[in-house]
MIDRENZA-634963 format. One line per field, with one value per residue (C-alpha): chain; y, x, z; residue number from 1; residue in three letters. Coordinates in steps of 0.5 Angstrom, whole numbers, plus 500, padded with zeros to 3 digits. Layout:
# MIDRENZA-634963
unit A, ...
y Y, ...
x X, ...
z Z, ...
pos NUM, ...
code ala, ...
***
This chain:
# MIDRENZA-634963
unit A, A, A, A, A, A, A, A, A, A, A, A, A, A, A, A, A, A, A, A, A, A, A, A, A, A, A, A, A, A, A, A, A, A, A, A, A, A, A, A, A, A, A, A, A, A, A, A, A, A, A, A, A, A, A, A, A, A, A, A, A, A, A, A, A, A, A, A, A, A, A, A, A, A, A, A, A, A, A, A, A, A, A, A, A, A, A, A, A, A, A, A, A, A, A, A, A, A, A, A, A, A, A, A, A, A, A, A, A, A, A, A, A, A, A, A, A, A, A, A, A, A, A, A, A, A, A, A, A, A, A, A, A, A, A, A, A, A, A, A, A, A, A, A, A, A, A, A, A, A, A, A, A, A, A, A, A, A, A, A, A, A, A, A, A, A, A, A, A, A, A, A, A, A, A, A, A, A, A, A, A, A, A, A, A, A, A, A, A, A, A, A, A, A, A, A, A, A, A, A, A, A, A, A, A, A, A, A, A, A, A, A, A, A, A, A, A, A, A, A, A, A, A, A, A, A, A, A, A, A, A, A, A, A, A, A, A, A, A, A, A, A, A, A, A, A, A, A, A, A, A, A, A, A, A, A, A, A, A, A, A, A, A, A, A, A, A, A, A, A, A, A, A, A, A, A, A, A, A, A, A, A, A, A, A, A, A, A
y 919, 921, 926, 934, 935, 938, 933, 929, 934, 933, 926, 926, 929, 926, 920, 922, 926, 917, 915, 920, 919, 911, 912, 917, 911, 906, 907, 901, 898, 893, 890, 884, 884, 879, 876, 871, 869, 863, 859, 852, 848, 851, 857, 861, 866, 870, 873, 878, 880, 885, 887, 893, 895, 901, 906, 902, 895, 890, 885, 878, 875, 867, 862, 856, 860, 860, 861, 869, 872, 877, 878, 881, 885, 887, 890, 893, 897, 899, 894, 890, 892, 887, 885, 887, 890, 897, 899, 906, 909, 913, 916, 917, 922, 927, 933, 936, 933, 926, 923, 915, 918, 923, 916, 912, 917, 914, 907, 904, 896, 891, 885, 879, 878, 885, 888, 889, 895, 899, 904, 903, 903, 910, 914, 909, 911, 919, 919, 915, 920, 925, 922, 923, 931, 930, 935, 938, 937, 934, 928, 928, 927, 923, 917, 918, 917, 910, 908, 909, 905, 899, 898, 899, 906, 901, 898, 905, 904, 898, 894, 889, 884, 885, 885, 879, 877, 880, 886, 886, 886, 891, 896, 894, 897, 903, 905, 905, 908, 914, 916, 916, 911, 911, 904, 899, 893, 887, 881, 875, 879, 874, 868, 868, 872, 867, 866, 872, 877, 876, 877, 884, 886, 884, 889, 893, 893, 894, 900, 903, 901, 903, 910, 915, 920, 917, 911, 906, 901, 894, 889, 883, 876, 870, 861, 860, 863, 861, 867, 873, 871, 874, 882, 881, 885, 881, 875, 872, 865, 864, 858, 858, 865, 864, 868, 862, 866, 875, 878, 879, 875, 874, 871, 866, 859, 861, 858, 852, 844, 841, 843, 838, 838, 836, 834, 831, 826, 819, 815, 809, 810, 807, 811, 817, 815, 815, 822, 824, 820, 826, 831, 829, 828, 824, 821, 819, 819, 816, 819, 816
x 684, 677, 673, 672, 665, 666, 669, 662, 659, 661, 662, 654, 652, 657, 652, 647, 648, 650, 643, 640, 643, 642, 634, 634, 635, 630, 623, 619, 620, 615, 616, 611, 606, 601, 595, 590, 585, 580, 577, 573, 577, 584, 587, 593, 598, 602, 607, 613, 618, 622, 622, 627, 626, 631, 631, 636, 634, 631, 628, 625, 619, 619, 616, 610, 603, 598, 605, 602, 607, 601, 598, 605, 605, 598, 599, 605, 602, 596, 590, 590, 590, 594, 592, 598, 605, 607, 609, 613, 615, 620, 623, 616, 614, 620, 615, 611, 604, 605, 598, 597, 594, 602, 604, 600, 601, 609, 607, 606, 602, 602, 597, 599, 592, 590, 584, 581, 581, 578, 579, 587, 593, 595, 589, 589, 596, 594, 589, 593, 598, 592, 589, 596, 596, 600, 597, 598, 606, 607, 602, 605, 612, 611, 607, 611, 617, 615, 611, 619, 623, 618, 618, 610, 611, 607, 603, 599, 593, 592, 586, 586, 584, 590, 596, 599, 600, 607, 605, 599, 604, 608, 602, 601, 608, 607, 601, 605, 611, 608, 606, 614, 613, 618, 616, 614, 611, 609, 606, 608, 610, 614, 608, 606, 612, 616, 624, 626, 620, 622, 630, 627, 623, 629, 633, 628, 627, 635, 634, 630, 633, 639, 637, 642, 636, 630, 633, 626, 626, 623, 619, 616, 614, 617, 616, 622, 628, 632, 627, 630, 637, 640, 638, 636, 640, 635, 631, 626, 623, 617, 613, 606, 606, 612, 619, 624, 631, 631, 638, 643, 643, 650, 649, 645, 647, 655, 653, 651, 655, 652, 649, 644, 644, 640, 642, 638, 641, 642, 646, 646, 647, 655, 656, 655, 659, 664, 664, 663, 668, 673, 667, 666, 660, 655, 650, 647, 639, 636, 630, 626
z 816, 818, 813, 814, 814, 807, 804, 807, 804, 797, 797, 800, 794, 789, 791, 791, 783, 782, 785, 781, 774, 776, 777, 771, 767, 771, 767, 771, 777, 780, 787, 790, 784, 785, 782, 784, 779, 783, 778, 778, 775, 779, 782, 779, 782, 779, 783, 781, 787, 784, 776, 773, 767, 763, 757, 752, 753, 751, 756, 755, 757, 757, 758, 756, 753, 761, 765, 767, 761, 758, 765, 767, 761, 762, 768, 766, 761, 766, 762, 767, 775, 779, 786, 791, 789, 787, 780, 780, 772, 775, 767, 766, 771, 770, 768, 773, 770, 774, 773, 770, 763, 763, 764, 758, 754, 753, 753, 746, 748, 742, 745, 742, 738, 734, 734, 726, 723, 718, 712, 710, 713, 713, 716, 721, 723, 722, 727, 731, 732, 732, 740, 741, 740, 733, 728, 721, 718, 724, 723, 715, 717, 723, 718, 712, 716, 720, 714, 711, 717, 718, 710, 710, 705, 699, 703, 706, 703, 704, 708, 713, 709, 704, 707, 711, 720, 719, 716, 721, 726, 723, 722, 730, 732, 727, 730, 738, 735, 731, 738, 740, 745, 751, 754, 748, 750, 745, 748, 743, 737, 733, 734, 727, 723, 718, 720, 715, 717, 725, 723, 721, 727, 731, 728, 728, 735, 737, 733, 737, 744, 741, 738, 741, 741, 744, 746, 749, 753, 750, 754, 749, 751, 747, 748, 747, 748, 741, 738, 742, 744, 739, 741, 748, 754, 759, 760, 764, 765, 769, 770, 773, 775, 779, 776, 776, 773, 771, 770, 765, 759, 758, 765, 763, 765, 767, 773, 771, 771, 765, 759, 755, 747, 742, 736, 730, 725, 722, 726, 730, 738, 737, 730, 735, 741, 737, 733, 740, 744, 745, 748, 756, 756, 761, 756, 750, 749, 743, 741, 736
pos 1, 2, 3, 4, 5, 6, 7, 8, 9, 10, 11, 12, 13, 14, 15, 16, 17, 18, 19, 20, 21, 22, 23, 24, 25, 26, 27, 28, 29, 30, 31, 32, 33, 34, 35, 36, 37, 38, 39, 40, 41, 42, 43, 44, 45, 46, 47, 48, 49, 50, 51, 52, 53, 54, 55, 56, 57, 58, 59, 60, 61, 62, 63, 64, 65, 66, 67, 68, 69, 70, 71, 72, 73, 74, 75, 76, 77, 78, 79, 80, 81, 82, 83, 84, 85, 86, 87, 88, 89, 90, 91, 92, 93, 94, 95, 96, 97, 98, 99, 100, 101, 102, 103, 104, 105, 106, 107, 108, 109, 110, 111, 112, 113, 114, 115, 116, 117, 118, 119, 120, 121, 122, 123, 124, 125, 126, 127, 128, 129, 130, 131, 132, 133, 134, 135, 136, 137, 138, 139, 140, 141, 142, 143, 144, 145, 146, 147, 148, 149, 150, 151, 152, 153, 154, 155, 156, 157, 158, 159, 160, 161, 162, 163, 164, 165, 166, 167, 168, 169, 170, 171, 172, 173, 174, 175, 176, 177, 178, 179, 180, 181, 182, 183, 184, 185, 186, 187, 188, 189, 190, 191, 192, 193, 194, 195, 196, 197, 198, 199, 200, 201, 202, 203, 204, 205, 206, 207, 208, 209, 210, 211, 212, 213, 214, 215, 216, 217, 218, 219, 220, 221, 222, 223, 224, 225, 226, 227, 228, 229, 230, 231, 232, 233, 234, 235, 236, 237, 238, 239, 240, 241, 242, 243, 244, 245, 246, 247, 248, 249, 250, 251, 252, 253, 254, 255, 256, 257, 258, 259, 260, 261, 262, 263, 264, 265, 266, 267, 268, 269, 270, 271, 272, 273, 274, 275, 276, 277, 278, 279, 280, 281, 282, 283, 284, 285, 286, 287, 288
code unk, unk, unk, unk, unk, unk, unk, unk, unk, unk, unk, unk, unk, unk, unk, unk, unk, unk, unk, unk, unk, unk, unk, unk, unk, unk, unk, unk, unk, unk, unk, unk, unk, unk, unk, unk, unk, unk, unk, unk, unk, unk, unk, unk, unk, unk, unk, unk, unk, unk, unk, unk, unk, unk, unk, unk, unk, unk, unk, unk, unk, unk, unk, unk, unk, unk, unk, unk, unk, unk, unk, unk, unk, unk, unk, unk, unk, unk, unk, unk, unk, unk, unk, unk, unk, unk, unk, unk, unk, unk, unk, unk, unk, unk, unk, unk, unk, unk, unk, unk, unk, unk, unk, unk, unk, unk, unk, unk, unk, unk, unk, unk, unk, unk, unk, unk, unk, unk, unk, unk, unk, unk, unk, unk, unk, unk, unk, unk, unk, unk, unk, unk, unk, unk, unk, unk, unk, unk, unk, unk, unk, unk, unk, unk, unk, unk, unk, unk, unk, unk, unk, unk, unk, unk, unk, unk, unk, unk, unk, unk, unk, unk, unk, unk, unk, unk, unk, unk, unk, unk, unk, unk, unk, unk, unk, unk, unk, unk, unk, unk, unk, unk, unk, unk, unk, unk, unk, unk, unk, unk, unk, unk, unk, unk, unk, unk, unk, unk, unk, unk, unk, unk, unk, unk, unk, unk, unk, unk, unk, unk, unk, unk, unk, unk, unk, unk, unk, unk, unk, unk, unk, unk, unk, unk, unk, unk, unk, unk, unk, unk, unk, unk, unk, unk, unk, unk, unk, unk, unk, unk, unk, unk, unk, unk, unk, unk, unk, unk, unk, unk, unk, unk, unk, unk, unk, unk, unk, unk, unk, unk, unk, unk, unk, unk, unk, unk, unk, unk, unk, unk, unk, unk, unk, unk, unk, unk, unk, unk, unk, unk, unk, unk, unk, unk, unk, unk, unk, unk
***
């Protein structure tokens, strides 16, 4: 039975109302981001077809060191102006002001090598806050609380030279946050952390995906998907500039045949066949 006008009407508007919440989650989308770097030993590409970052989520970045991981995210965060495509951040432009300096205000870019600071860890991130337009008790609250949450409160006075990389790194995510980013942007973050100091700043980042308040969107970058697995919602391999997989975590290889693993032990070849003989496998290679 054909619809009444009304009825077109209504369901006219009930998807359009759909497509507004659905983009209203959306922070970043980037479609046809290039590249082109030429220089005298070679020439390298990146080239991104389409990339969709939302509020909530943590996306993975990964891939081998010269692969265009950081400058992806350089270009994402506005530090490096890319050669072709379009970047629209639709959940930043929501107050009348639309301009890219509204825009920066609301994303926190933690490169993978930190600048040296002067003076001690708190003044640093006082006057943080300060650019951002953070004044007086406001100031005090906003340092004290992300002192507390990082676990960096007994370290506020402290100096470059007296504190280690993770807490280094640590300090570097408390300065984005102390401006209440919305988009977080960290290039490598886990690279010189220990296994228990990367399984806290883990956390840290799902707590602040997850925050039912002010949920951020994440975006990091990592070498080996083991390290961020454990929290991440969406991954991303590329490869020579080229994005070779970008989707659901959870969807990750379910379309694959087989799987290949590596075990490390002490047997021979014939000692593993035989523990492994109720396993379908393909076959065994012994390395070393």
């Amino acid at each position: 039975m054909p619809q009444t006008p009304l009825e077109k009407i209504k369901a006219s508007q009930k998807k359009q109302k759909q497509s507004n919440i659905e983009s209203s989650n959306v922070v970043a989308n980037i479609r046809n981001i290039t590249k082109k770097y030429s220089g005298k030993l070679t020439d390298f590409q990146l080239s991104v077809s389409e990339l969709e970052l939302k509020f909530g989520e943590i996306t993975s970045l990964v891939g081998e060191n010269g692969n265009g991981k950081t400058t992806l995210l350089k270009i994402i965060a506005g530090e490096l102006n890319q050669t072709s495509g379009i970047i629209k951040y639709p959940g930043l432009t929501k107050s009348k002001d639309k301009s890219w300096y509204k825009i920066k205000q609301q994303i926190g870019y933690v490169p993978q090598e930190l600048p040296q600071w002067t003076g001690t860890l708190v003044d640093n991130l006082h006057f943080a806050a300060a650019i951002h337009g953070i004044r007086r008790e406001e100031n005090e609250d906003e340092v004290d609380f992300i002192l507390w949450r990082l676990g960096l409160d007994k370290y506020r006075n402290a100096t470059w030279n007296e504190i280690s990389g993770g807490f280094k790194m640590r300090f570097a995510l408390a300065k984005a946050l102390v401006c209440n980013p919305r988009f977080l942007i960290l290039d490598e973050p886990l690279a010189n952390l220990d296994v228990n100091t990367q399984l806290l700043f883990l956390q840290d980042l799902r707590y602040l995906a997850n925050s039912l308040a002010h949920p951020k969107t994440i975006l990091l970058t990592s070498q080996h998907l083991y390290e961020v697995e454990s929290i991440t919602d969406n991954i991303i391999f590329i490869k020579e500039g080229a994005v070779i997989y970008n989707g659901n975590f959870q969807d990750f290889g379910t379309d694959r045949e087989e799987n290949t693993f590596e075990l490390s032990c002490n047997l021979s070849k014939n000692e593993l066949m035989d523990l492994l003989e109720e396993i379908s496998y393909t076959q065994i290679e012994m390395v070393g």
